[in-house]
N, C-alpha and C positions, 0 to 999 in steps of 0.2 A: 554302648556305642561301638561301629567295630573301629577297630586301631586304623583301619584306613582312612575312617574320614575325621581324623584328629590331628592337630598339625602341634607341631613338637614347642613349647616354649621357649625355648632358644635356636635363633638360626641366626646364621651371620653370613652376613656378603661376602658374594664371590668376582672374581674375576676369568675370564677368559682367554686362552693364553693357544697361540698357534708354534705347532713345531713344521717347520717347514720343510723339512727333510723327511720327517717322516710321515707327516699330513695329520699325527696325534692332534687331540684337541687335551689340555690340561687346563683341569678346575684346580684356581685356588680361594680360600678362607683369607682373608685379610685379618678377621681377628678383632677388627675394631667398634665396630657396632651390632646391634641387634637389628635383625629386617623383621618389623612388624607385621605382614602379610605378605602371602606367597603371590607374584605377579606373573611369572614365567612356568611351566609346567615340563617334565621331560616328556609327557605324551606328545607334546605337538608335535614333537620333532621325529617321532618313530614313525616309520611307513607301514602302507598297508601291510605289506609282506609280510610283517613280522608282529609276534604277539611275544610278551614279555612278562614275568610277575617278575615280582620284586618283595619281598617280603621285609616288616616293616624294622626289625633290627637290619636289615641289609641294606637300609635305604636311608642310613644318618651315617655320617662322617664321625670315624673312627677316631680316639683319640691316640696320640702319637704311643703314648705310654702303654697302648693299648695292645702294641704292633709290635712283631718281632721287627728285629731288623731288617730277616727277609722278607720276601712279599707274601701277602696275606691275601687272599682272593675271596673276594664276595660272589655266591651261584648266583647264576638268573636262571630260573625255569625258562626252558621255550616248549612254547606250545605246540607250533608249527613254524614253518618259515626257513629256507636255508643259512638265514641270517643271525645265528645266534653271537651274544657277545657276552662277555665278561666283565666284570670291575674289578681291576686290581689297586687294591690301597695302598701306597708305596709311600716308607718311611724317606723323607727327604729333609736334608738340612745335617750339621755336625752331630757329633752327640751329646753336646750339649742342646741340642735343639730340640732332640727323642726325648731327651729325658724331661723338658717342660711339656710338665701335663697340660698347658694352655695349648699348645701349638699342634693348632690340627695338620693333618698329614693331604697330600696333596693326591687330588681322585684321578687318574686319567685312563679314558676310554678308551680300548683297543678292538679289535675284531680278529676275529678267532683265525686258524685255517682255510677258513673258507672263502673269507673276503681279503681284498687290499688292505695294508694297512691305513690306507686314506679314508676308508670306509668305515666312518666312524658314525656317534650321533654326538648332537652337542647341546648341554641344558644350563642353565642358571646354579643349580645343586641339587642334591638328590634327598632332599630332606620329606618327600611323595613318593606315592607309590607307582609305579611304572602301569599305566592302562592301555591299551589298545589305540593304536593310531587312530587318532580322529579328525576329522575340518573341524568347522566352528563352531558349531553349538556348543553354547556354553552356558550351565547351569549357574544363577549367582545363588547359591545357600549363606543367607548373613544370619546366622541364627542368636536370638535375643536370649535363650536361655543357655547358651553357651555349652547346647550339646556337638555345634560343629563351629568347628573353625575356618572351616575350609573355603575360602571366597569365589572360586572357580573352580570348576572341574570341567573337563569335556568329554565329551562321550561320543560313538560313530553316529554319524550324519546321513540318514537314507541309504548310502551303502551297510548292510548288517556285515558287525564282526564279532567274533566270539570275546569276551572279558571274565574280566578272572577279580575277584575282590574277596576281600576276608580274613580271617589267620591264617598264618604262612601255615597252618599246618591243614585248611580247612578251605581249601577253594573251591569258589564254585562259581561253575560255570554258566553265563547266559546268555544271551545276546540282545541286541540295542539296534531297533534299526532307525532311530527318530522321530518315527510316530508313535512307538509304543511305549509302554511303562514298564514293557518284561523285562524281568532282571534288574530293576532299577529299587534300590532299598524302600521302603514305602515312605519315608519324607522326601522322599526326588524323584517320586512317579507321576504329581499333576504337575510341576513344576517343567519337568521335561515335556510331561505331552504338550503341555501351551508352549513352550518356546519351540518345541520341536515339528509342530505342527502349522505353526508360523511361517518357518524358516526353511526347514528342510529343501525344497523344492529351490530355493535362490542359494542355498551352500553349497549345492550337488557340485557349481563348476573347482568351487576351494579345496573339496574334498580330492577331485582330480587333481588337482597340483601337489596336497599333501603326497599322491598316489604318483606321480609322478618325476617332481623337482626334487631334485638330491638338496640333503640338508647338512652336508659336505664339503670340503673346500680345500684343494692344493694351492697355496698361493706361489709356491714356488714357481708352477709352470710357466714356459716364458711363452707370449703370445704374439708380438709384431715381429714375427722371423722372417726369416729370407724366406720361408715356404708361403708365407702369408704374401708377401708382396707379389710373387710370381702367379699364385695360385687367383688371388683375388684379383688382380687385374686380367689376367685370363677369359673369368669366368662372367666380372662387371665387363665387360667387352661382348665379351657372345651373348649374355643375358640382354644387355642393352639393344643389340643389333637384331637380336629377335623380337623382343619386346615391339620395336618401332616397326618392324616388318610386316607384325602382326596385327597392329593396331588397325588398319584400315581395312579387317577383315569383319565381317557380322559376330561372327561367334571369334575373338582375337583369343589366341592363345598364350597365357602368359607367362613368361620365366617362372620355371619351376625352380624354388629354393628346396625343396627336399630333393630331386633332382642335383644342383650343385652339392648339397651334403653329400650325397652316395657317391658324387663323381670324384671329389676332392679326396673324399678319404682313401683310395688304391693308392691316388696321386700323391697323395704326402707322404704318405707309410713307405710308396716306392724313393720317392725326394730323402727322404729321412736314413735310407740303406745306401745311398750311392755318393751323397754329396761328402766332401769334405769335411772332417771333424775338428780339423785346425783353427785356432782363434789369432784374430788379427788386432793389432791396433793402431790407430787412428786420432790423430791430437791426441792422445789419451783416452781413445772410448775404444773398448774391448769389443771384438763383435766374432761372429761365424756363420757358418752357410750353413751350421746344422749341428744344432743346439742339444738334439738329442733326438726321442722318440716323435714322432708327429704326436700333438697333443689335442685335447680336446675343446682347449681356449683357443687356440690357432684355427684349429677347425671353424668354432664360432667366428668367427671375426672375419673370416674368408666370404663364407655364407652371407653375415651382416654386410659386407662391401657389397657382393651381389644383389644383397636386399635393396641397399640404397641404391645403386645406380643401373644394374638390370632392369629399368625400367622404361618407358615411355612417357619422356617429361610431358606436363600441362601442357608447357609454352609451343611447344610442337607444335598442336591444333593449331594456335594463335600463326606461327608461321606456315603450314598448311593454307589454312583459310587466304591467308594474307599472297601467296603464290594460287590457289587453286579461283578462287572468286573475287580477288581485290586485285591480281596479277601487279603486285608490288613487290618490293623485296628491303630489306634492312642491312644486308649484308652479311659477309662473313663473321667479321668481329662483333655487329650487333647482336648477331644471332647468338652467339656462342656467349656472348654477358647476357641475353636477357634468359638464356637458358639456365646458367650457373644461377645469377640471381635470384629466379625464382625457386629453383630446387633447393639454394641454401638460407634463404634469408626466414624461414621457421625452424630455423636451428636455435634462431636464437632467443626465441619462445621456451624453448624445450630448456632450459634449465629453470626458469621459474614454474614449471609443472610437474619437478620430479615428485616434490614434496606431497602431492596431490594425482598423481596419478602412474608412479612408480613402483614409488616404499608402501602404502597401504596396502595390505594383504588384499583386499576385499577388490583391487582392483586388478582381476585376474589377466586379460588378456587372449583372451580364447585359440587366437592363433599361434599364439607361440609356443603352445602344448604341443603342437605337433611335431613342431622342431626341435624342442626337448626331447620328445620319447623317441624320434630320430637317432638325434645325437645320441643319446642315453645304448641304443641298440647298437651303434656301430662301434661304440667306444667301450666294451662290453666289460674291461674294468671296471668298470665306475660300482660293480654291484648291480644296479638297478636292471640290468639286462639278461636275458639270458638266450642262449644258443638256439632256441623252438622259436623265440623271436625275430633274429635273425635268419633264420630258415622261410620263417613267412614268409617277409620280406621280400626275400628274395627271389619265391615262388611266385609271390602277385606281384611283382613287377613285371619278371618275364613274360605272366599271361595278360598282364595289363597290354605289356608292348605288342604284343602278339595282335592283342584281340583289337586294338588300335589300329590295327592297319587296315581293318576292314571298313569302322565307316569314315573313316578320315582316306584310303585312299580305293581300295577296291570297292566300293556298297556305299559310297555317302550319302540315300537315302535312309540310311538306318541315323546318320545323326539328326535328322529332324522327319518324321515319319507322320507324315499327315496323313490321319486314319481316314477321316472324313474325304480327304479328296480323293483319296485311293477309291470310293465306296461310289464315286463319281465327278468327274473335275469338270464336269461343262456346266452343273449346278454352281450360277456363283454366290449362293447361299453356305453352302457346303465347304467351296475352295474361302471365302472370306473368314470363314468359322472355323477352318483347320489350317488356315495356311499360315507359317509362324518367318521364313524368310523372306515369304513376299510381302510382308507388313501385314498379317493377317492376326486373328486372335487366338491364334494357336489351341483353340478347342479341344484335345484329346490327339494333342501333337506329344509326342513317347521319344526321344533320344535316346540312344544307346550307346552315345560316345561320352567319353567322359570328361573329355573338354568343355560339353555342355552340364552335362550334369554335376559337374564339382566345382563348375564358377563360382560357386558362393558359398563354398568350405563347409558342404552339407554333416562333413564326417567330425568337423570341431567347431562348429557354432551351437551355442548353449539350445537346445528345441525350444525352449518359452523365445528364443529369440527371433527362432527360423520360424517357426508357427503363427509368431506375429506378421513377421515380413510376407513369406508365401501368402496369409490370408489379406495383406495389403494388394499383391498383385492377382491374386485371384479373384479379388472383389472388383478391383478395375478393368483387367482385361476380360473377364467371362460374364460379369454382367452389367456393370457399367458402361465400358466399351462397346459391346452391341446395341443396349439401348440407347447410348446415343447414334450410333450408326444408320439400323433401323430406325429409328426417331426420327430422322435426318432432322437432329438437332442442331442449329447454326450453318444448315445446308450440309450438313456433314458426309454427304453421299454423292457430293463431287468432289470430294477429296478422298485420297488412301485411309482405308480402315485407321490404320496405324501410324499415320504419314509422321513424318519428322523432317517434311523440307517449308519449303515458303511457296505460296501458290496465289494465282490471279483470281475473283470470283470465283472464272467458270473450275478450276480445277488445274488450270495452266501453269506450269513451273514460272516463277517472279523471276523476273533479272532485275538481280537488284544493281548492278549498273547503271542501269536507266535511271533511274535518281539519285544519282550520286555527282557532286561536282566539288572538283578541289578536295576527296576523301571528304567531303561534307556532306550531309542531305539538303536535297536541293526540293523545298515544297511546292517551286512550280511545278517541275519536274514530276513530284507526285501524283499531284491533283489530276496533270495529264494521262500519266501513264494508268493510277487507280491504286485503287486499295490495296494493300497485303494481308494475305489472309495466311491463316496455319491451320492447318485438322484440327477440327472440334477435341479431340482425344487430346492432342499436343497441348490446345488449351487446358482443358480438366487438369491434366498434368502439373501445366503451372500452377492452378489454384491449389491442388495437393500439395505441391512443395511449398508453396506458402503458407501453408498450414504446418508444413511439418517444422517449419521454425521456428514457429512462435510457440505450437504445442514442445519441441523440444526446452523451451526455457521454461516454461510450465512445471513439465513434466520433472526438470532436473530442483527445480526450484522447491516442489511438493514432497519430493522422494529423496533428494541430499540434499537440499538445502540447510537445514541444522548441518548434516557432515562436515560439509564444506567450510559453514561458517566457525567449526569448531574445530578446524584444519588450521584454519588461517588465525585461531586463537593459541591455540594449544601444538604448532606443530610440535615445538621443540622438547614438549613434555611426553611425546605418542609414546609407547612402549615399542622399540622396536621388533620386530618379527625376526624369526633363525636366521632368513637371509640377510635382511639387514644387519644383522649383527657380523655376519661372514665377511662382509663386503666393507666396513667400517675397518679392513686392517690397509684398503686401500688408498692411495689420496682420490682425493676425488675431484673434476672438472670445476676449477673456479668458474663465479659468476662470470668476471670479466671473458673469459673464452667466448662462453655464449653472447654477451655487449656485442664482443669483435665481431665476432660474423652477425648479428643482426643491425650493427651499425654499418659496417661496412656494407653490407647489400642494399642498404637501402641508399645510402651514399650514390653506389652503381646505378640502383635502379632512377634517381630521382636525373643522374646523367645523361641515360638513355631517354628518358620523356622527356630530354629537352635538346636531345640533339637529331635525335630522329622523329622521323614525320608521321608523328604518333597522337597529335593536338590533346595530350594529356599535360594539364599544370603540373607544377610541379609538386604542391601540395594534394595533388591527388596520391601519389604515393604512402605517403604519411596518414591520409584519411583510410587507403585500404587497410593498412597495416592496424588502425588503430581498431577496428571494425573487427578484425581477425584475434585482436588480442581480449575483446571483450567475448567471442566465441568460441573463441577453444576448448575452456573447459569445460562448458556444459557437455559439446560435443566431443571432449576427449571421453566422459565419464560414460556416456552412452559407448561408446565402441569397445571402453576396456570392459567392460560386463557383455558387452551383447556381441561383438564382432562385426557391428555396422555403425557404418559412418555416414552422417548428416553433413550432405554438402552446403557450402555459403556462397556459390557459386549465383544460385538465384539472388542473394538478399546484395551482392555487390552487384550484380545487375543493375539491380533497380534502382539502389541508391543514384550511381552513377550515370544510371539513363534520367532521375532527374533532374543532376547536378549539371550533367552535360550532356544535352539530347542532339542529338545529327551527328555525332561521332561513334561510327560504331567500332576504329580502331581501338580508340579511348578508352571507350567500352571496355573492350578485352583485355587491353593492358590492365587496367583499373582491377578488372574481375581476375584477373590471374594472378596478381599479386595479392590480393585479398583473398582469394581460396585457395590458393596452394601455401602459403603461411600459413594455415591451419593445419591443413595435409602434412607438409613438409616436419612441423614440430610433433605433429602425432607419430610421423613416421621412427623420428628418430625415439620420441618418449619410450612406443612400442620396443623400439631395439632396445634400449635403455633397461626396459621389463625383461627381457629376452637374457642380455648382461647382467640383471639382478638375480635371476635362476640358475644359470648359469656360472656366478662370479668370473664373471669378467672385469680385469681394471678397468675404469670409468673412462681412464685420461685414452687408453687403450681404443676403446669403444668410441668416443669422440673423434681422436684420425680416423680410423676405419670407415666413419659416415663420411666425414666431407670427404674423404678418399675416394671411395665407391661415387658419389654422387657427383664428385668433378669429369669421373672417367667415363662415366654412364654421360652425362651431359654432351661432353665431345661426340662420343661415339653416335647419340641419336641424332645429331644434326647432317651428320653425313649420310648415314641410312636414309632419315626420311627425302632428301633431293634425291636419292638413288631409286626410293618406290617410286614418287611421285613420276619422275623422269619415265619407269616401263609403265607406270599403272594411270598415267596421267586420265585418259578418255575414260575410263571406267569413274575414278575417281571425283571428277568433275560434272559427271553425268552424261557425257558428249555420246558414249555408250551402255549396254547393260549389260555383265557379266552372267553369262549365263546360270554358273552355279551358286549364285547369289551370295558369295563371300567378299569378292571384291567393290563394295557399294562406296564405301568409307563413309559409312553411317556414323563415327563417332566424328569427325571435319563438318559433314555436313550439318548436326546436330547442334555443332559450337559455331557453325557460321549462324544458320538460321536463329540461334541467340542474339548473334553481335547484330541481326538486322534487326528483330523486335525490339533491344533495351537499348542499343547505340543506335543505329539508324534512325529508325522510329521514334524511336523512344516510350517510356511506357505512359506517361503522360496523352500522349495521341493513342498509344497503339491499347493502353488500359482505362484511359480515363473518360469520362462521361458523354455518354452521346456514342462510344463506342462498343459494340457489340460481345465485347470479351471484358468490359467493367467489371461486368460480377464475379469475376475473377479473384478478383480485389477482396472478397468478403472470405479466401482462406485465410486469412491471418486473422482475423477474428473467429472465424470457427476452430481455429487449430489451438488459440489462446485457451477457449474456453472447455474443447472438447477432452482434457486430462481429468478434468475437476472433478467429473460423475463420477468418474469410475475410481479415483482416491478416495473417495470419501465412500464407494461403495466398500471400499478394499479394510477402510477405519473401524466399517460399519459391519464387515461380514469379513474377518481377518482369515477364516480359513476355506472360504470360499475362490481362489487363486485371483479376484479382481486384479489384486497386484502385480499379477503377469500379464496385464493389459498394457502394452504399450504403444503408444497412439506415435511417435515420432517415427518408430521403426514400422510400424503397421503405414506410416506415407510414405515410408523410405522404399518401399515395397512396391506401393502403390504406383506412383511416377518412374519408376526404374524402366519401365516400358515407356516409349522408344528407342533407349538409350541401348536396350536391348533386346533381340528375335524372342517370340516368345513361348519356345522351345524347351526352356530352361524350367519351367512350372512344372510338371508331371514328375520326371524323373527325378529332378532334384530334390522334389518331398518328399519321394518314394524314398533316397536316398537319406535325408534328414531322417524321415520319421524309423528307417530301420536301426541308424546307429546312435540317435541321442534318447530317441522315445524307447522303441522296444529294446534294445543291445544294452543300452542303459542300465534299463531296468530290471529287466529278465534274463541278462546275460551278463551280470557282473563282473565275474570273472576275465570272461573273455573279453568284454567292452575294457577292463582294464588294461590287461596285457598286451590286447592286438588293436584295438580299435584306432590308435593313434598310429601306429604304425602299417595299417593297410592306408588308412588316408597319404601318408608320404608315400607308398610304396605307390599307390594310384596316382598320382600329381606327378611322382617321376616314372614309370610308364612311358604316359601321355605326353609327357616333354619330350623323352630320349623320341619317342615316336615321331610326335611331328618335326621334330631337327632332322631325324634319319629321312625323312618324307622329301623337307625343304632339300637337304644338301644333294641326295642322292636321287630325286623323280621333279618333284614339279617347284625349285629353286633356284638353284643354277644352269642344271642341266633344261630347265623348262620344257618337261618331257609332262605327259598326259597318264593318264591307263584306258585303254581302249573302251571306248563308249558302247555303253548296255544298257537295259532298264532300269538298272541300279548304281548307274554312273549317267543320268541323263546328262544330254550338252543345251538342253531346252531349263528343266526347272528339276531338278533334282526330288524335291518334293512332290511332282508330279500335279499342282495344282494350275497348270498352265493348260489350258484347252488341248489337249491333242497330243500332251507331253508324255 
């Protein structure tokens, strides 16, 4: 048997010990018991980068007796990789200490010349042989005849890398890519092919975070500085004020967080050179303006403020609507609690989720890669980066911004290029089948902007994800959507292909007004004035998202369900992972933190529904909330593997349209506190995951959220009276923008809600006798439709059934009209070159740069449209002279004569 897969008869526990100064990690021996089997592996912890032997006298702890006084140094072969390191055994303790032969000597890892000394790796003990960085596959060999001992091994995951096994004097070389046996001793050749052939395809995204996340940790670094409070209030301010600006645009452009990373870092490293070094104190608290180098924790936490409050709160819509179609108002101070409220009260979710959708490896996160291999490039210490990286970088930005100006301001027919109307526009066969901003089905509609095409994070969404989604929306807008059109099913061809408003029979816009009395529905009022109809497509819509929630508990129930419930059994015994163990030097956010802000909001919110003319009880509060806490996790567990999110926005509709039908304020309040408590607690989990790769203190990371999200709060409630006030006639419909951005397709979307499930209600507007009833029959179809294709997945494990996923294939599906449908073509194009082919056939390079052109594209396209807004059609509210490729009719060109 060879000496490597033999595990030695005596090993003994170690512990983990941090030098903070010098970022060393030290293994010590306690000495006191024997560890029966090996739990922890030094492979997991080594990066792709880098390949290591270890040979198996070099890889057992040295006895002291054994050891001059000076240091003894153990070789590592490197293979490849700039990264090589050393082990030095260093005698520690008196000399009575050296001379007991018991008292093992203590290991600590250093890095050579080439790297930081922070740059370390860090293992359990070294009583294994050092194999090639891998994800997860993991071999169990429990052998009965006690020719191996060895209870886990892992080996590389579908990315192949070279391994080395054997006698230190006899290696040999092979490689392992997850499907094969090559190179694999012949007792762990079918053993590997069956798990590896299983698996491979769902560990591709672990493998990237081994390939990515430093396995590293300075805890020294200080992170809430005077740069951070400057910097992150800065940036949640402009990110927020854009955000909301944007929002009532077709295609909205959203605060780019890789963006603020490139922008803060000149800014801090400048902050960092100028400020004052001097330290002050204060009752007794020691503090400075500048602490030292701009650091990499600082950075994070800047970014994270932006992330939380950069944004365009929920409750907006809710006051939108409430000023554009109910011409009401709540006020100043209502406005501004029910905005805090809603953005912080799933904060306080988010500590009972860590345990489940945090610390588990497996729950990757797919967006936050991006921000890491960001971070990782500008912070070019760290190891993990290097110089050719940063050069990218920097080249596709500039030609990003460059080539941005063309269809965002010179050419904005290049962002939605409807081929078919081009070929002829007086055909309205042709303009309804190509046209993607005028509510058409965007048939072989091409974008070339990238605001369109990277809405949906084509460069780091896992492709079994995006492939589900895309065939979700390409199956309803390309042929669903026209046969019912053409069908003219439910008269569907007096309403807009794509319509997302509320309309009379004939096709007539509804004022819904006219039956409203006292903020109530008034059923005389209705019966008069007539039915409320919505596009046949709108409905279908609904029935898909109906589905998608009930197939979402299915699905999470057939596919984690054991996880979960062995989470909730076992958490306190899980094996923690490298990072959690890094992160465990710091305290961490008591439960009670999270209580307070989830008590306290709700507190708030239950004040507000009873003081303002909202006709929401006051136990409606308490019902969303409860609603929200029974959802989160299925719907957290979908997003951190896939990078989409299943909205609850329909399921508290309904509820509440049948708890409390003629109130369509109600309504909304009810649905905003129960779908953004989900949102909100993901948001932060997310950041949470973000601070776990990272090592960020937790307590750290907790200000940083309600920080960003108080300041993001203020700032969008002033913005949005500021659009609504120039943009009002477009916005309300009183006009029509001609270049089809300014519609406020996402207000009107959430009004024509609050009249179906509040006004209406769905009881009238879904239930029997009425013409959209069988609507109703997606939650039974969506219940049942996971089950085939599990049990095909049981039944035929290597056939990919199991990348069938039926919540995000509806998540896809209904996403239209929420969005132009523009977005279909390119984005695939886009998905399938960097998860499918770059992936695959370009591993190298999909490693190194692939996460870093996705930031370097997102901020582009940011600095772009900001340089657009401030300096052309923003403030200055200046135009660029009108051409065939700047129409002031339809830009798309699908307008008769345009």
């Amino acid at each position: 048997m060879d000496p490597y897969f033999q595990r030695k008869k005596e090993t003994r526990p170690i512990s983990i010990l941090t030098n903070s100064t010098s970022g060393t990690r030290e293994i010590e021996d306690d000495g006191n018991t024997e560890l029966p089997q090996m739990q922890r592996k030094f492979s997991q912890h080594v990066r792709f980068s880098e390949e290591v032997i270890l040979s198996p006298d070099q890889s057992r702890f040295s006895k002291a007796s054994d050891t001059p006084s000076s240091i003894k140094s153990s070789s590592l072969s490197r293979q490849r990789g700039p990264y090589s390191k050393s082990i030095e055994t260093v005698s520690q303790g008196s000399s009575e200490s050296r001379a007991n032969p018991n008292q093992l000597t203590q290991t600590v890892l250093r890095g050579n010349s080439e790297t930081a000394d922070s740059d370390i790796y860090s293992n359990d003990y070294f009583d294994i042989p050092v194999y090639p960085p891998t994800p997860e596959l993991e071999l169990e060999l429990n052998s009965n005849d006690g020719s191996s001992d060895l209870e886990k091994q892992t080996y590389p995951d579908e990315i192949s890398e070279s391994a080395s096994y054997g006698d230190d004097d006899d290696h040999t070389e092979v490689e392992y890519d997850g499907t094969s046996d090559k190179g694999l001793p012949a007792n762990l050749s079918d053993r590997a092919s069956a798990i590896g052939n299983k698996r491979n395809r769902k560990n591709s995204s672990t493998a990237i975070v081994n390939a990515i996340v430093s396995s590293t940790d300075n805890s020294s670094l200080p992170s809430l500085t005077f740069r951070f409070w400057i910097l992150s209030t800065l940036f949640t301010t402009l990110g927020a004020a854009i955000s909301q600006y944007y929002w009532f645009r077709s295609n909205s452009l959203s605060f780019s967080i890789p963006f603020v990373q490139l922008a803060t870092y000149p800014m801090g490293n400048f902050m960092a050179s100028i400020l004052p070094t001097r330290y002050f104190t204060i009752f007794g608290w020691q503090w400075t303006l500048n602490p030292g180098p701009f650091n990499i924790k600082e950075h994070v936490l800047i970014s994270v403020a932006a992330s939380a409050g950069g944004v365009s709160a929920y409750a907006t819509d809710f006051l939108a609507i409430q000023t554009l179609f109910y011409h009401q108002s709540i006020g100043v101070v209502g406005s501004l609690l029910l905005l805090c409220s809603t953005q912080l009260l799933g904060y306080g979710l988010a500590g009972a989720m860590r345990k489940f959708l945090v610390y588990p490896a497996s729950m990757v996160w797919p967006i936050n890669l991006l921000q890491v291999a960001l971070f990782n490039t500008l912070h070019e210490n760290t190891g993990l980066a290097s110089g050719s990286k940063s050069k990218f970088f920097v080249i596709a930005l500039i030609l990003t911004f460059l080539w941005e100006l063309v269809p965002t301001l010179f050419f904005p027919t290049l962002s939605s290029l409807a081929i078919l109307c081009l070929f002829d526009n007086h055909n309205m066969v042709l303009t309804t089948l190509g046209s993607a901003l005028g509510g058409g089905f965007g048939f072989l509609n091409i974008s070339f902007d990238w605001n369109v095409m990277g809405a949906f994070g084509p460069l780091y969404s896992p492709w079994w994800a995006t492939a589900n989604w895309y065939f979700g929306i390409v199956l309803m807008a390309w042929f669903i959507g026209p046969i019912i059109y053409y069908g003219n099913f439910w008269n569907a061809q007096n309403y807009p292909p794509v319509g997302h408003g509320i309309y009379q029979k004939s096709g007539a816009l509804y004022d819904q007004n006219a039956i409203i009395t006292n903020n109530q529905f008034d059923p005389v009022k209705y019966e008069t004035y007539g039915r409320l109809y919505i596009s046949p497509y709108f409905a279908f819509c609904y029935a898909i998202s109906f589905a998608a929630l009930t197939a979402l508990i299915t699905h999470v129930y057939l596919y984690y369900g054991k996880e979960i419930l062995d989470r909730f059994r076992d958490s306190r015994k899980d094996e923690p992972d490298i990072h959690t163990k890094l992160m465990e030097v710091y305290p961490e956010v008591p439960n009670l933190w999270y209580g307070f802000i989830g008590i306290s909001m709700t507190i708030i919110a239950i004040i507000l529904s009873q003081v303002y003319p909202v006709n929401l009880p006051w136990w409606g509060i308490p019902l969303a909330i409860f609603i929200a806490c029974i959802m989160v996790l299925p719907i957290g567990i979908i997003q951190a593997i896939s990078n989409t999110q299943i909205g609850l926005n329909v399921l508290t509709e309904l509820i509440c349209g049948y708890i409390l039908p003629g109130r369509p304020i109600a309504n909304v309040i009810f649905k905003t506190y129960g779908y953004m408590t989900v949102v909100q607690c993901l948001v932060m989990v997310r950041d949470l995951k973000l601070g776990h790769y990272m090592k960020i203190p937790p307590r750290a990371m907790f200000i940083t959220q309600i920080y960003g999200t108080v300041i993001g709060a203020f700032v969008n409630y002033f913005v949005l009276n500021a659009v609504i006030d120039a943009k009002r006639s477009y916005l309300d419909g009183t006009e029509l923008d001609p270049t089809g951005q300014w519609t406020g397709r996402a207000p009107a979307v959430f009004n024509s809600a609050s009249i179906v499930w509040g006004l209406i209600g769905p009881a009238r507007f879904f239930g029997p006798g009425s013409i959209y009833y069988s609507c109703l029959f997606g939650f039974a179809i969506g219940f049942f439709l996971p089950i085939p294709f599990y049990l095909l997945a049981k039944k035929f494990p290597n056939a990919g059934f199991d990348l069938i996923n039926v919540p995000i294939i509806a998540a896809g599906a209904y996403i239209v009209p929420q969005v132009p449908t523009n977005v279909i073509i390119s984005g695939l194009i886009a998905s399938a070159l960097s998860q499918f082919y770059a992936a695959r056939y370009q591993v190298s390079w999909f490693r190194k740069y692939n996460y870093v052109l996705a930031a370097a594209l997102d901020s582009g396209t940011a600095i772009c449209g900001m340089f657009i807004f401030a300096t052309v059609t923003g403030f200055p509210k200046k135009s660029f002279p009108i051409w065939w490729g700047n129409s002031n009719q339809d830009v798309e060109h699908c307008t008769p004569g345009s």
